[in-house]
Structure formats: C-alpha cells, structure tokens
MDAnalysis code that builds the backbone (N, CA, C; Angstrom):
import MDAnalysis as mda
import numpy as np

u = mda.Universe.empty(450, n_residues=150, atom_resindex=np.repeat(np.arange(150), 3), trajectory=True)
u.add_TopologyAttr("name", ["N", "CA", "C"] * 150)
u.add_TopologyAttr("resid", np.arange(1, 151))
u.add_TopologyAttr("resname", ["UNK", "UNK", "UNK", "UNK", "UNK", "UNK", "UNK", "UNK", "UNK", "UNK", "UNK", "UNK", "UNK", "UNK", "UNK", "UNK", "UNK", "UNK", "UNK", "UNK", "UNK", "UNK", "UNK", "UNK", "UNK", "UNK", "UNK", "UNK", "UNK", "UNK", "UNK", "UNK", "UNK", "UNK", "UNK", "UNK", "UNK", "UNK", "UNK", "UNK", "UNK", "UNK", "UNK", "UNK", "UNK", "UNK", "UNK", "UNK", "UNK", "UNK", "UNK", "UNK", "UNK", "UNK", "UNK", "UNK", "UNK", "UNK", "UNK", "UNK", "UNK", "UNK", "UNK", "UNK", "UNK", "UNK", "UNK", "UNK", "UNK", "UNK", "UNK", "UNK", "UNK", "UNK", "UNK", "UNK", "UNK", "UNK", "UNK", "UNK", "UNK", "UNK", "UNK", "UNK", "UNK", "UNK", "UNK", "UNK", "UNK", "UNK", "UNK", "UNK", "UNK", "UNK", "UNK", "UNK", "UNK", "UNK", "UNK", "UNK", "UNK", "UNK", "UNK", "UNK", "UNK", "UNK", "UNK", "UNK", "UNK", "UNK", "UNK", "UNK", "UNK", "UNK", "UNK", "UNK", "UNK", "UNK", "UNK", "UNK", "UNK", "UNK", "UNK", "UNK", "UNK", "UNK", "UNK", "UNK", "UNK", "UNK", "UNK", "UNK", "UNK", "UNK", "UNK", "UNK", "UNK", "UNK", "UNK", "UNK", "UNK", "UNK", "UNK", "UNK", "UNK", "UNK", "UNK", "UNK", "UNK", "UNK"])
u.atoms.positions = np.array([
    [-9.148, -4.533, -16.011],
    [-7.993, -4.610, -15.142],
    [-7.730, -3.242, -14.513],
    [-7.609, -3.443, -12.931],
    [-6.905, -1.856, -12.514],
    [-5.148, -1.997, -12.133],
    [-4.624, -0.670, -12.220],
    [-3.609, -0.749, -12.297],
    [-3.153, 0.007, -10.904],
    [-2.189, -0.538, -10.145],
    [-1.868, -0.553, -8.994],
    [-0.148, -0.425, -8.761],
    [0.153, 0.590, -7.863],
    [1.607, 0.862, -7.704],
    [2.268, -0.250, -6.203],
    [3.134, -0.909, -6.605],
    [3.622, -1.983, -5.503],
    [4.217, -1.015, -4.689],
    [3.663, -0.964, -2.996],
    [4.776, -0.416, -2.478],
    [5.941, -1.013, -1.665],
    [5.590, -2.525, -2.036],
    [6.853, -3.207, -1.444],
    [6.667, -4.599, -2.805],
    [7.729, -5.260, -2.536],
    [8.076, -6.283, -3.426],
    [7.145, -7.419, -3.312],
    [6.172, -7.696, -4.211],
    [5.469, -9.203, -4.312],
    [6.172, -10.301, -4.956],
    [5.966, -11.362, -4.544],
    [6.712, -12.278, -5.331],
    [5.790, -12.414, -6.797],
    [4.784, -12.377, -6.976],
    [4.370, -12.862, -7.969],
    [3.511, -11.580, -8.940],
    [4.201, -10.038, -8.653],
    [3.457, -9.392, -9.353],
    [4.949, -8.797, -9.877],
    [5.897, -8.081, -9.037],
    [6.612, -7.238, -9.251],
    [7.769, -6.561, -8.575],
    [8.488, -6.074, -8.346],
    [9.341, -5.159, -7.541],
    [9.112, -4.142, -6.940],
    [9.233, -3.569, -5.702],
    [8.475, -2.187, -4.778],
    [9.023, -0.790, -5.962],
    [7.460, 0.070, -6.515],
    [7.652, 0.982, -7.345],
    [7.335, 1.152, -8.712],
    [7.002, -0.514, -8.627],
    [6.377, -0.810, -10.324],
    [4.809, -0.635, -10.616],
    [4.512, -0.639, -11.220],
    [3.196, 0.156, -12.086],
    [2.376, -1.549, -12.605],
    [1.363, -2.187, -12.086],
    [1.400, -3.846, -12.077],
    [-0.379, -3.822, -12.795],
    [-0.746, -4.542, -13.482],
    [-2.237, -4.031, -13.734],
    [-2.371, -5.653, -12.805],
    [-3.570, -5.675, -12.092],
    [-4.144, -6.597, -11.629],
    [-5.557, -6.180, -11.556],
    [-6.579, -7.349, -11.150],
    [-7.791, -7.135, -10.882],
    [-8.416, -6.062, -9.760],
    [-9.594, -5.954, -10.143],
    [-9.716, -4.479, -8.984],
    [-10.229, -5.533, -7.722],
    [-10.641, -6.964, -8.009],
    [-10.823, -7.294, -6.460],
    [-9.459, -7.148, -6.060],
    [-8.471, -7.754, -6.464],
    [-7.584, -8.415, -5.715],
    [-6.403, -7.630, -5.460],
    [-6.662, -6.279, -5.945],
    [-6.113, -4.870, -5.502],
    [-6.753, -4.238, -4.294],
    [-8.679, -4.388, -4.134],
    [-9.129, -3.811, -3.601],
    [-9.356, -4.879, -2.020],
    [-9.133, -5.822, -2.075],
    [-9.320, -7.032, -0.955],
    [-8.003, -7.312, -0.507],
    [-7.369, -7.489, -0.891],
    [-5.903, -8.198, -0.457],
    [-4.905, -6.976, -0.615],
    [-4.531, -6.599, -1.997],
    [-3.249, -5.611, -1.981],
    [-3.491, -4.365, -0.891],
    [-4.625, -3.559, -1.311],
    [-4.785, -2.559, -0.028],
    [-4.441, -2.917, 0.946],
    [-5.375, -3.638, 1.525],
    [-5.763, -3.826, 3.259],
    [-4.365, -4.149, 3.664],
    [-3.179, -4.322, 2.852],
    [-2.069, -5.582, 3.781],
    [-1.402, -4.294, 3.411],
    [-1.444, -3.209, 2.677],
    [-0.596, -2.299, 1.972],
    [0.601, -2.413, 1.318],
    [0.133, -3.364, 0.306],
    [1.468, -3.931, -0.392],
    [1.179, -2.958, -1.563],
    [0.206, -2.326, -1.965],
    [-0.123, -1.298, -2.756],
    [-1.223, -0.969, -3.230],
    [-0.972, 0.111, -3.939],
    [-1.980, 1.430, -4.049],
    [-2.751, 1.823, -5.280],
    [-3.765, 1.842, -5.272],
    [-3.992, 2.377, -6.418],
    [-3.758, 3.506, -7.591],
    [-3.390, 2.859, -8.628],
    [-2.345, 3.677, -9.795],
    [-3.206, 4.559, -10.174],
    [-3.256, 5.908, -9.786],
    [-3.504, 7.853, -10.669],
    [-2.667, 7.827, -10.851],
    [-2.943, 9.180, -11.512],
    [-1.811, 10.049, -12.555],
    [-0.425, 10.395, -11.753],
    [-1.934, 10.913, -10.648],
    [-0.553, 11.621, -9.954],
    [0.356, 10.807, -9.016],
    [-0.325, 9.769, -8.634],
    [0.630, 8.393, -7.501],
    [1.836, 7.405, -8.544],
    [1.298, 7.683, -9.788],
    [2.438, 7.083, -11.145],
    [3.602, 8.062, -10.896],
    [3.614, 9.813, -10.959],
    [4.329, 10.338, -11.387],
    [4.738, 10.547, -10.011],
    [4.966, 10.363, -8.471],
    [5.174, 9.954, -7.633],
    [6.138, 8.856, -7.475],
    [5.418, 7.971, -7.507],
    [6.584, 6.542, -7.956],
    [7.598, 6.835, -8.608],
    [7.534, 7.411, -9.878],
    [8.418, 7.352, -10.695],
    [9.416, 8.826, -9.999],
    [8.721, 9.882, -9.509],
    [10.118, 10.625, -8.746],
    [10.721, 9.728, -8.113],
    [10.368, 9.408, -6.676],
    [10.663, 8.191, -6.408],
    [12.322, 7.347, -6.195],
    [11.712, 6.859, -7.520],
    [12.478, 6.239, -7.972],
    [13.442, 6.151, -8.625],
    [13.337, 7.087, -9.135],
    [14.542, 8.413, -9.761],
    [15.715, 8.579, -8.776],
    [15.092, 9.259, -7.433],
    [15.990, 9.912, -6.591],
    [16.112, 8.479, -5.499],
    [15.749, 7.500, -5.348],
    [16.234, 6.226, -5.165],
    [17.395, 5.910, -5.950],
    [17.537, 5.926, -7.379],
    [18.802, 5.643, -8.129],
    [19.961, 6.671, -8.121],
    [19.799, 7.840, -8.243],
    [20.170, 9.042, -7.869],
    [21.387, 8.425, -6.718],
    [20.563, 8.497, -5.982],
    [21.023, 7.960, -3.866],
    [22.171, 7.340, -4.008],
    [21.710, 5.913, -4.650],
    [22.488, 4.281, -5.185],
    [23.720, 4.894, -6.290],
    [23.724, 5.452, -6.902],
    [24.484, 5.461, -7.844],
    [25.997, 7.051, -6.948],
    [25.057, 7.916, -6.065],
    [26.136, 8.391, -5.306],
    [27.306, 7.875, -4.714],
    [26.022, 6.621, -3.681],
    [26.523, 5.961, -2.428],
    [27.644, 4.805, -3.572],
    [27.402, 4.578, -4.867],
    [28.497, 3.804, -5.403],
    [30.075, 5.069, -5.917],
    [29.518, 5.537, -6.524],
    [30.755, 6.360, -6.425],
    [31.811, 7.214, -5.221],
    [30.736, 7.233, -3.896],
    [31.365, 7.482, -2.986],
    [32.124, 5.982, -2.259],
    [31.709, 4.878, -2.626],
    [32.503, 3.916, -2.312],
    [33.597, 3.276, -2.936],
    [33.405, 3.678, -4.348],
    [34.919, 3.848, -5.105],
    [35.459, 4.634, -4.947],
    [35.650, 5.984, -4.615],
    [36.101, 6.886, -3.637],
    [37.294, 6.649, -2.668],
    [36.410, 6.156, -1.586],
    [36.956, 5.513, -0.145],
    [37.793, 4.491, -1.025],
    [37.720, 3.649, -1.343],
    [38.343, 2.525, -1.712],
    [39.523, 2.188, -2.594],
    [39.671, 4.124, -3.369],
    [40.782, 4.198, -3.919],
    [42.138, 4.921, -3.002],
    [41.245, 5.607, -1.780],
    [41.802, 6.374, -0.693],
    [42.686, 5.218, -0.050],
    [41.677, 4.074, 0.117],
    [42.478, 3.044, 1.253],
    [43.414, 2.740, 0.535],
    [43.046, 1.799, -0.821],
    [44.427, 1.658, -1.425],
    [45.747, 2.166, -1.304],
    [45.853, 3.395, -1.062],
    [46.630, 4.521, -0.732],
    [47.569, 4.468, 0.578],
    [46.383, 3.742, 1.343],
    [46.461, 4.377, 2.687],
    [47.677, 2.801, 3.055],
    [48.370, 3.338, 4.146],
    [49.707, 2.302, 4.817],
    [49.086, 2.472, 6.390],
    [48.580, 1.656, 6.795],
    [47.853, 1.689, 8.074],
    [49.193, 1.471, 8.905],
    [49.527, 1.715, 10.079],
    [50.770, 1.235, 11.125],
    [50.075, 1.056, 12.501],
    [50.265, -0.072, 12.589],
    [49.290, -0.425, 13.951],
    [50.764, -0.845, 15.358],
    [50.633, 0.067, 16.062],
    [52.145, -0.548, 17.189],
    [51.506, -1.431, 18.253],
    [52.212, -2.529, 18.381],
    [51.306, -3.755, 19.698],
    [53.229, -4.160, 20.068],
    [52.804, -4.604, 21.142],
    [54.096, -4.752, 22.027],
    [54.223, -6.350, 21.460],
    [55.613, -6.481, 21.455],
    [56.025, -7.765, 20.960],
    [57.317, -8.075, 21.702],
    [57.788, -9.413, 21.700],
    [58.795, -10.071, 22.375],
    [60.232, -9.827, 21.247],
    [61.008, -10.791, 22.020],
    [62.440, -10.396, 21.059],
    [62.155, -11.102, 19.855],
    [61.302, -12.146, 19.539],
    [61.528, -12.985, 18.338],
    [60.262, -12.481, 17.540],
    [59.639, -11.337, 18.152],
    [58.444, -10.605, 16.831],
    [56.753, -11.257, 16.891],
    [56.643, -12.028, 17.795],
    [55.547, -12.389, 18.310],
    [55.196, -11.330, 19.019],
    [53.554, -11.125, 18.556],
    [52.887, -10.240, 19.526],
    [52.270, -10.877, 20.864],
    [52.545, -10.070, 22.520],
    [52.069, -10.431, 23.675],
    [50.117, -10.545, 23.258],
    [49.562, -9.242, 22.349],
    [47.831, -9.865, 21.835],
    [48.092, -10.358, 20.534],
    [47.291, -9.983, 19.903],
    [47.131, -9.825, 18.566],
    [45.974, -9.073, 17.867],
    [46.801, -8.171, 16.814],
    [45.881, -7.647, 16.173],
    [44.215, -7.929, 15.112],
    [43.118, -7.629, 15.702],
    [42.259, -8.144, 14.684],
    [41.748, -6.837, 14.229],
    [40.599, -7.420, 13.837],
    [39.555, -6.901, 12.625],
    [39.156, -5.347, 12.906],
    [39.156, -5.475, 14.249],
    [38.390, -4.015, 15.348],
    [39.357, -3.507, 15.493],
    [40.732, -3.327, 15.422],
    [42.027, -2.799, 15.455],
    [42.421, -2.170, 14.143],
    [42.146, -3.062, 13.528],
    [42.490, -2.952, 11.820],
    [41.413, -1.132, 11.643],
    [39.629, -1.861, 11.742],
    [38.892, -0.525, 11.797],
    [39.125, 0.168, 12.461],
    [39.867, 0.593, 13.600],
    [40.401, 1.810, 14.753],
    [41.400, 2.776, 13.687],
    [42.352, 2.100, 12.844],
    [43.236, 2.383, 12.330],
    [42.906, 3.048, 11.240],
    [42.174, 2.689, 10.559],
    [41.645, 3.476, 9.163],
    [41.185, 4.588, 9.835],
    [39.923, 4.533, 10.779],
    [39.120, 5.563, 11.327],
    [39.726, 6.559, 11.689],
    [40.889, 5.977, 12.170],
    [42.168, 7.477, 12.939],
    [42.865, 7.844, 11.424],
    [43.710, 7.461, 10.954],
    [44.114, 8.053, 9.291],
    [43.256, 8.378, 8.178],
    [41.731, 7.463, 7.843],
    [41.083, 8.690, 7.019],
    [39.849, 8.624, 7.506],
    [39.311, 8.526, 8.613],
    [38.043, 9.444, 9.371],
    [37.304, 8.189, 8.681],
    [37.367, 7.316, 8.052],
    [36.137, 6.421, 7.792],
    [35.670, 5.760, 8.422],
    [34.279, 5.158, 8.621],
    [33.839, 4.494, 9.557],
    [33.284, 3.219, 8.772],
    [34.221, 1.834, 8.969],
    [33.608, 0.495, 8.591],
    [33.722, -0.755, 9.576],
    [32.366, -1.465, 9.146],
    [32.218, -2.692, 9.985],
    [33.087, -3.442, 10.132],
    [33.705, -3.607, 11.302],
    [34.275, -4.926, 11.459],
    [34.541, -6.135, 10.984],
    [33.322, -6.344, 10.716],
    [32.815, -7.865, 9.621],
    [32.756, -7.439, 8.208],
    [33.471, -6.340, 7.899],
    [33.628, -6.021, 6.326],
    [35.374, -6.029, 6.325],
    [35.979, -6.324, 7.132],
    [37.523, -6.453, 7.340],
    [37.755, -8.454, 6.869],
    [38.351, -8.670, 6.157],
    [38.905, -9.947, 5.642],
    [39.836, -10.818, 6.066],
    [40.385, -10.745, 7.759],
    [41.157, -11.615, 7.806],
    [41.290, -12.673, 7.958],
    [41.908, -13.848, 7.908],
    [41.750, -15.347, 8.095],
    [41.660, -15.396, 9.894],
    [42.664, -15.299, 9.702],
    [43.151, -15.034, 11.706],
    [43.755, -13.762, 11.934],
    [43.248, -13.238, 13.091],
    [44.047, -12.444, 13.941],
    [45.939, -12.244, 13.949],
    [46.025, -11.263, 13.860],
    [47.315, -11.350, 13.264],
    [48.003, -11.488, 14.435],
    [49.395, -12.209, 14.393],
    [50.268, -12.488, 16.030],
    [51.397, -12.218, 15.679],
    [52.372, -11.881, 14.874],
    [53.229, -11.213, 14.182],
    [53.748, -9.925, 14.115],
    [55.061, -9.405, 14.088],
    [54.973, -8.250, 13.257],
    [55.454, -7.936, 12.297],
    [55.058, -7.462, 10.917],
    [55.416, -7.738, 9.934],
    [54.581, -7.065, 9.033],
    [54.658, -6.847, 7.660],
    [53.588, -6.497, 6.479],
    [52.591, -7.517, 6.363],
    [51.454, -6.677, 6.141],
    [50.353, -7.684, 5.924],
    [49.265, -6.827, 4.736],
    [48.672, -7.766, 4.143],
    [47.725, -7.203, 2.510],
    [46.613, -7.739, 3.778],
    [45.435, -6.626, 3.915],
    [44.687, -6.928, 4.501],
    [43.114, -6.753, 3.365],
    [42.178, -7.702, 3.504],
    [41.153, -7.225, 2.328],
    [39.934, -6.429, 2.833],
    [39.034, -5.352, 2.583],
    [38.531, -4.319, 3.259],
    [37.011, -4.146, 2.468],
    [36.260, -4.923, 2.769],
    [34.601, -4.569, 2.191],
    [34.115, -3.436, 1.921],
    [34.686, -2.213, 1.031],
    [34.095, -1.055, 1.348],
    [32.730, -0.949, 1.656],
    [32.395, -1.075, 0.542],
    [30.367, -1.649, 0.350],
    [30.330, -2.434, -0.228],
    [29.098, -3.451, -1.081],
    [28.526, -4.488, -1.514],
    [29.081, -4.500, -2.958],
    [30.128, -5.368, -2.565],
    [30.601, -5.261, -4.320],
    [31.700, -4.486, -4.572],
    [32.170, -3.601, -3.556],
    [33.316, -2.947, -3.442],
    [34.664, -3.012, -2.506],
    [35.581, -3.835, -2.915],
    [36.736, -4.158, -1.941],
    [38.207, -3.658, -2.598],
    [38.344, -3.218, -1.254],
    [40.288, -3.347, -1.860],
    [41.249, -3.763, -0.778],
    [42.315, -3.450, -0.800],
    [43.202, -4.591, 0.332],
    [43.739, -3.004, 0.698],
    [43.987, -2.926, 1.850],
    [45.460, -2.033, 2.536],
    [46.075, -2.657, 3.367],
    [47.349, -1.941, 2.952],
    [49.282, -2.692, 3.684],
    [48.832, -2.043, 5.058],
    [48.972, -2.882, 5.916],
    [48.933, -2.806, 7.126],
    [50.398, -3.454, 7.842],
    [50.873, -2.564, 8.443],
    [52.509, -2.474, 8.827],
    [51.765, -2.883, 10.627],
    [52.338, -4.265, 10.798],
    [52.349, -4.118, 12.802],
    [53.975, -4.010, 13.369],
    [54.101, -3.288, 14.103],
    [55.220, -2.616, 14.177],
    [55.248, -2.679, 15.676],
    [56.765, -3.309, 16.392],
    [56.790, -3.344, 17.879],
    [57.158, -1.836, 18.363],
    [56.027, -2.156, 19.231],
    [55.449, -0.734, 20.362],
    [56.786, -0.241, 21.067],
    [57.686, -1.229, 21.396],
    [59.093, -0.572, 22.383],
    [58.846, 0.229, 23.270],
])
C-alpha cells in the first residue's frame, strides 16, 4: 500500500489533509492526474500537518473574533430615523440593508444582509429585537429603536 496526502475531500477515502494509504495504482492513475492528491514523504506529511495546524489556528481566531462582535452588538442600541406620519407608520420601511448601514456606522462592522433575521421589513416606529448572523453558528439579537425623522 502507498500512502498519499488528500488535497481536497474524497468521498470515499477521507477529508482534504489526511494521510490515506491506498494502492500505488490508484494513487498513481487516478488520484494524481485529477490532483486530488499527492504522494505521502516525510516531508509533504509534516507539511500537511503545518497546514493544518495553522488552518485551525485561523478557525478557532475567526471564532473568537465572532463572539467578540456578537457580544459588542448585544450592547449595541442601533437608532435608525425614517420619516413617519402622525399615527407612526413609516412613508418606506426599514429592512435588512438599513439594519446593516446601521451597525456599520456605530461599530465599523461589516455583515451580510442575508445574515440579518427579519420576518418583514419593518413599517412602524417603535422597539424592535432584531436577530443578527454574526458567523456560522454565531447569533445575537440587537434593540433596534426606528424613531420619526421630523
């Protein structure tokens, strides 16, 4: 058996980075040529495995910097002003891309649109718990105050 480093994910050997023993044809015919991976030395093992290190390293930043942000928003009281009539109906209404304008101007963060949670567009003015995707697995809500413009 030769042993071969995946450099992307096979379904039926392994995950991109793993260390896989397979046959030397079917390393040397198929895995090469398509470059799904490489043949395992010393030194392409201890490669991988930096790697992969500073891959988790990365992941485990980019998570603490998103609990971070996400304890900030909590924090944060967004005030969005839109012109409204005498009975508190807004002439637009506030959405998702308004909501992200608002964070971006009070704490400099920059998030997707489609990581903002609302049912509908807000037409109101009033308090609102809005829910906020920081990253994958990371959410929190901020009070978002719409407040007539006058």
């Amino acid at each position: 058996m030769a042993q071969a480093i995946l450099l992307q994910a096979v379904e039926t050997l392994g995950d991109r980075g793993e260390v896989v023993d397979v046959s030397p044809g079917y390393l040397r015919n198929f895995l090469v040529p398509r470059k799904l991976a490489q043949p395992a030395t010393p030194g392409a093992i201890a490669e991988a495995q930096r790697r992969m290190d500073a891959a988790e390293k990365a992941a485990q930043e980019a998570a603490d910097r998103a609990e971070e942000n996400a304890a900030l928003l909590t924090k944060t009281v967004l005030t969005i002003p839109q012109q409204a009539g005498e009975d508190g109906r807004l002439f637009g209404s506030v959405t998702a891309e308004d909501i992200v304008e608002a964070i971006k101007q009070a704490r400099g963060l920059k998030i997707d649109r489609r990581k903002i949670h609302i049912d509908e567009p807000i037409k109101s003015v009033g308090t609102y718990m809005v829910e906020v995707e920081v990253a994958d697995g990371v959410t929190t809500t901020v009070k978002t105050m719409v407040v007539d413009q006058k």
